[in-house]
C-alpha positions in Angstrom: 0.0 0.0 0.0 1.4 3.3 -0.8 1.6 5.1 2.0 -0.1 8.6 2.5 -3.5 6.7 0.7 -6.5 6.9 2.1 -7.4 3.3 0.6 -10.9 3.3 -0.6 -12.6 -0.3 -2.0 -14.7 0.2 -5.3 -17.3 -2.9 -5.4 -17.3 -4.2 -9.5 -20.8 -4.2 -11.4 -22.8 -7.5 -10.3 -23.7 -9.0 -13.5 -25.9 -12.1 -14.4 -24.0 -14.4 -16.8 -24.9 -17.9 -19.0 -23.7 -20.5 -17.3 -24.0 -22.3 -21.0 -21.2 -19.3 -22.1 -18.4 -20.6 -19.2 -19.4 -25.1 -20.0 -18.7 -24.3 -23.8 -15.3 -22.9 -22.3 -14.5 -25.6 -20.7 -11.3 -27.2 -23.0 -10.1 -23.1 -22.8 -10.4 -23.3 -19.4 -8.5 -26.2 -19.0 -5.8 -24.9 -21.0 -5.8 -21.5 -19.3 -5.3 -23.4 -15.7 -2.2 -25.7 -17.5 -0.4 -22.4 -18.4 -1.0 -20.3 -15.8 -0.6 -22.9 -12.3 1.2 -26.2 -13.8 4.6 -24.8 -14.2 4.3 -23.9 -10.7 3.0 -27.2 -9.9 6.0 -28.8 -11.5 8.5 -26.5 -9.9 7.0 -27.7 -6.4 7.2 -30.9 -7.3 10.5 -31.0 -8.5 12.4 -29.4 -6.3 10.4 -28.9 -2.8 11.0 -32.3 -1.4 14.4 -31.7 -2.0 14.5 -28.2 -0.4 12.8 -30.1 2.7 15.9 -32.8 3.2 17.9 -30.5 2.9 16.1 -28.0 5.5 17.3 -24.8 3.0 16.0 -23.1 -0.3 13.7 -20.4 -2.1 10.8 -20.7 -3.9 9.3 -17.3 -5.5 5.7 -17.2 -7.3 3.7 -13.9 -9.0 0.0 -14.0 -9.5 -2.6 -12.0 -9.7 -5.5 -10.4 -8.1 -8.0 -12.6 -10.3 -6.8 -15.5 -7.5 -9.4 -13.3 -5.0 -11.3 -11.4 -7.3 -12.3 -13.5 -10.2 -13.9 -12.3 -13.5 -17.1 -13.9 -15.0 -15.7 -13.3 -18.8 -12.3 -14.3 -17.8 -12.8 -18.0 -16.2 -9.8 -19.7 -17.4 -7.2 -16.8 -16.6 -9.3 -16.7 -13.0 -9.1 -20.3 -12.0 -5.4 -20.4 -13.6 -4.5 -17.5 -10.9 -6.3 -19.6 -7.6 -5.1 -22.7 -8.4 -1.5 -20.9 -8.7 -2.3 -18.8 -5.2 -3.8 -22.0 -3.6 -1.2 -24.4 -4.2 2.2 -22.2 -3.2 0.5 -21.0 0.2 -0.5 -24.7 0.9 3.0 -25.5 0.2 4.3 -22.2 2.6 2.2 -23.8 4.8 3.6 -27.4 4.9 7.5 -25.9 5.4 6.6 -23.7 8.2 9.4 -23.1 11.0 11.9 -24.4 8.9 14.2 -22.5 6.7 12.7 -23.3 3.7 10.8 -20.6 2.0 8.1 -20.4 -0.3 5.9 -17.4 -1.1 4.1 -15.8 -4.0 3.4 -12.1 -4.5 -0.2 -11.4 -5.9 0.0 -7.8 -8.0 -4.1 -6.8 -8.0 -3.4 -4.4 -11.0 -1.5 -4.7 -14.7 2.0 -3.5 -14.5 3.3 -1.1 -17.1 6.2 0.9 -17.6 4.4 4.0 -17.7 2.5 3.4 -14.2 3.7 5.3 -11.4 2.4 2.6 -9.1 2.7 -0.7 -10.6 5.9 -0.7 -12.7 8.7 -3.4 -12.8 11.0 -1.7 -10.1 7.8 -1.4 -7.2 7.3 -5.0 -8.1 11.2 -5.9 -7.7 11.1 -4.1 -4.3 8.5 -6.2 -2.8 10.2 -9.7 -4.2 13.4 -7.9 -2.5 11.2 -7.4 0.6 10.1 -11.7 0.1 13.3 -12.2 0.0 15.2 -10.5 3.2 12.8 -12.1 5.5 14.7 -13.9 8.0 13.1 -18.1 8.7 10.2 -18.7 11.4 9.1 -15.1 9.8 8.6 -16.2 6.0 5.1 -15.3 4.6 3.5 -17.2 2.6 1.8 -14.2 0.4 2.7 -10.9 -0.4 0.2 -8.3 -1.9 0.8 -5.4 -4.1 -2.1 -3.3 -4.0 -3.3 0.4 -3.2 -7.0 -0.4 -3.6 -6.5 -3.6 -1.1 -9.1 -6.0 -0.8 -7.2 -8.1 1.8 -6.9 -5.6 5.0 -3.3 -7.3 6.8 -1.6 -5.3 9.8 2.3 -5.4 9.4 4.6 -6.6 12.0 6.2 -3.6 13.8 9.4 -4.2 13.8 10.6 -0.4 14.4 7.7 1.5 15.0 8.9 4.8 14.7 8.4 8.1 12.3 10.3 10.5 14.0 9.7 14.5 14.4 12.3 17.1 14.3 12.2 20.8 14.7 12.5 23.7 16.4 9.9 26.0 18.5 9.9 29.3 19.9 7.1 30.2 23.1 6.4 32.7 25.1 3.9 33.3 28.1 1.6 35.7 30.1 1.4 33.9 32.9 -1.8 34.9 34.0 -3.6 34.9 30.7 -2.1 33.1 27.5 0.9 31.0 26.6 1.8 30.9 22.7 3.9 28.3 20.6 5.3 28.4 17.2 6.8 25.2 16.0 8.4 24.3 12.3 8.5 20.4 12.5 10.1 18.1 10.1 8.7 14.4 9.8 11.5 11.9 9.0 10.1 8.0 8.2 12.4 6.0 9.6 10.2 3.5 10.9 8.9 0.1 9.0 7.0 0.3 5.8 6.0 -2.1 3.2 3.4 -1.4 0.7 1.6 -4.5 0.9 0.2 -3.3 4.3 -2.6 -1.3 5.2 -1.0 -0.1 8.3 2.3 0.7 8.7 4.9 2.2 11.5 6.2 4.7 8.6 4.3 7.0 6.2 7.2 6.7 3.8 7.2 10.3 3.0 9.4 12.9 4.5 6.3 15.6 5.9 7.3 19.6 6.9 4.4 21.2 9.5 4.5 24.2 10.8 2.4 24.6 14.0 1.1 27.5 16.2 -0.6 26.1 19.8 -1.8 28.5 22.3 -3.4 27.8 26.1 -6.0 30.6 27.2 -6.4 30.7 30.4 -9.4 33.2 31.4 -9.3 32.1 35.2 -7.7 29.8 37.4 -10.5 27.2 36.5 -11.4 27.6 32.9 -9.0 27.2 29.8 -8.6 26.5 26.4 -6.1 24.5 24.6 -5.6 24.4 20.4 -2.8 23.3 18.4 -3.0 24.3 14.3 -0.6 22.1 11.8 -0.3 22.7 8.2 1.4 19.4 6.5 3.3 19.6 3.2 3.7 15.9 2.2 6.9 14.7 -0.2 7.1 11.8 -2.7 5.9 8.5 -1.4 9.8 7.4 -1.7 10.6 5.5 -4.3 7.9 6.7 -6.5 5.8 9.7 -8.4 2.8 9.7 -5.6 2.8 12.5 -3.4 -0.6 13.1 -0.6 -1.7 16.4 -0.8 -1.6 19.1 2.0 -3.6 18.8 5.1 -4.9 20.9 7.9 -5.4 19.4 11.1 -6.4 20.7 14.8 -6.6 19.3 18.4 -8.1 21.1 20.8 -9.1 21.1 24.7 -11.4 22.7 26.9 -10.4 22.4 30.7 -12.1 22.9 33.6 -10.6 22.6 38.0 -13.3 20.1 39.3 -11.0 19.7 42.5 -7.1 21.1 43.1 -5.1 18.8 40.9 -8.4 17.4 39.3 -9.5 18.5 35.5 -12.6 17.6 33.5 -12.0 18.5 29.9 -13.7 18.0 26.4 -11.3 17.4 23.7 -11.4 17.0 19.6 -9.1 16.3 16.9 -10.3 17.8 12.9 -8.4 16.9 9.7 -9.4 18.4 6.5 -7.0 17.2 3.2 -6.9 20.6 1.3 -6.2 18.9 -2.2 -6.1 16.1 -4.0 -3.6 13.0 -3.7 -1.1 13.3 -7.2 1.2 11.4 -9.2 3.5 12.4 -11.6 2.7 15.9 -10.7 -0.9 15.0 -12.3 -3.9 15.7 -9.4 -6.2 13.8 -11.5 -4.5 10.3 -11.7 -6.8 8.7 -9.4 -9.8 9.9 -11.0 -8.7 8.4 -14.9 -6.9 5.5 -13.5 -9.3 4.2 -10.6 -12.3 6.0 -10.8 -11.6 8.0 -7.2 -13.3 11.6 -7.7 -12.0 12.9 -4.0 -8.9 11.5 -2.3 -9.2 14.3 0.1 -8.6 12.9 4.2 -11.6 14.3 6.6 -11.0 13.1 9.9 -13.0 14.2 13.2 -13.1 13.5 16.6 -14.9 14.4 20.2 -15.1 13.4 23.5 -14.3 13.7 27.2 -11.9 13.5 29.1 -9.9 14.2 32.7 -6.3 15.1 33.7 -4.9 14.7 37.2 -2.0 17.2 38.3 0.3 16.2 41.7 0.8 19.0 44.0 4.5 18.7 43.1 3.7 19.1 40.0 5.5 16.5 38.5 3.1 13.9 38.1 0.6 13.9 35.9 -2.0 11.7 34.1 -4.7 12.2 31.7 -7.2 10.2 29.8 -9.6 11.1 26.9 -12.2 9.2 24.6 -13.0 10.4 21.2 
């Protein structure tokens, strides 16, 4: 999954078709299933059983997302690409916790030189993904897909997108304290497209900020933070997420000394549309997406406890 998507899953046209059209296919169909899953088939066969003895060896498969999505006017290419999916993750399966590895990556969209998304290169860097992963972590699929179909969570191995910058405040102390931040998002966490969440956003983000507290009397105050994200390049490729606004606020209120009741919120608004290739209307021509735009809200209460130190301090909220 590219990062910086926000993924969206377009249901195909339900259609009615003959199912005198598909029987007349049948000697197609049987064809279409030799070519597209018996080399694999033979390629398991031959060499697996070996791979087993000797507790050591690679096995890489490509398919497509026709194994999970199959086409009523393309039945023999469909079955071709199950059968092929089926019988490698059945065989992933039977050579678990050892240090053999088989695995197929299944590309839901036709790769072209041309595409941004799905070109030879992003396809090489998920087979170079397959193939760094260390045994008793092998998996058995891998899927290339920004419109995913199959929702997986990855394994977070470094969970970590790191913020840099630099801030400059100032306070009245009896009335309003004031922030101005420029902060510089670095990924340096995991990432791997085939996920739909990720530790990393891939992309390097700048925000500048502005927070204020007001604090009207010793009781009552109010509590907003204001970022404006300019999103880079996905790295690696021509996608970049457009600009967004987003806003958290608070409004806090002394139940008891030390004790506050608060309601707090979080908005997100994407200002433009996702692009790539410099071109804010890919989405639209190549999947059909009129808005890629983030909106994002949240509300709810919450409570914040204070020691009389002053050093401790806790707070919960629910949005």
């Amino acid at each position: 999954m590219e990062p910086g998507f926000r993924l969206k899953t377009i249901e195909p046209e339900r259609r009615e078709w003959p199912v005198s059209a598909n029987l007349a296919a049948a000697p197609f169909n049987q064809q279409q299933l030799a070519v597209n899953a018996g080399g694999a088939f033979t390629v398991l066969k031959t060499y697996l059983p070996a791979y087993k003895q000797q507790n050591k060896g690679r096995l890489f498969f490509t398919g497509g997302g026709l194994s999970t999505a199959p086409s009523p006017v393309l039945v023999g290419l469909s079955m071709g690409k199950a059968a092929l999916r089926t019988r490698v993750i059945g065989a992933a399966l039977s050579v678990q916790d050892t240090n053999v590895q088989v695995t197929t990556l299944t590309v839901n969209e036709v790769v072209k030189d041309d595409d941004p998304q799905y070109n030879a290169p992003a396809i090489a860097e998920q087979f170079w993904h397959l193939f760094n992963q260390t045994p008793g972590h092998f998996e058995a699929e891998g899927i290339y897909c920004l419109l995913l179909r199959n929702v997986r969570l990855a394994r977070v191995c470094d969970a970590r997108q790191h913020l840099v910058g630099t801030a400059i405040q100032w306070f009245d102390c009896h009335f309003l304290g004031t922030r101005l931040e420029l902060d510089v998002s670095l990924p340096i966490g995991a990432f791997q497209r085939a996920y739909i969440i990720t530790p990393s956003t891939h992309f390097f983000t700048i925000t500048p900020c502005y927070a204020f507290t007001l604090s009207p009397s010793d009781k009552f105050s109010i509590s907003m933070r204001h970022h404006l994200n300019y999103n880079f390049n996905v790295i690696g490729t021509h996608t970049r997420p457009g600009i967004s606004y987003n806003t958290n606020y608070a409004f806090e209120y002394a139940v008891l000394p030390g004790l506050r009741a608060e309601i707090a919120g979080y908005f997100l608004t994407q200002l433009n549309q996702d692009s790539a290739g410099g071109d804010g209307r890919y989405f639209l021509t190549r999947y059909q997406l009129a808005d890629t735009r983030e909106r994002a809200m949240a509300i709810g209460p919450g409570q914040g406890y204070v020691s009389p130190s002053g050093r401790w301090w806790l707070s919960t909220a629910g949005r």
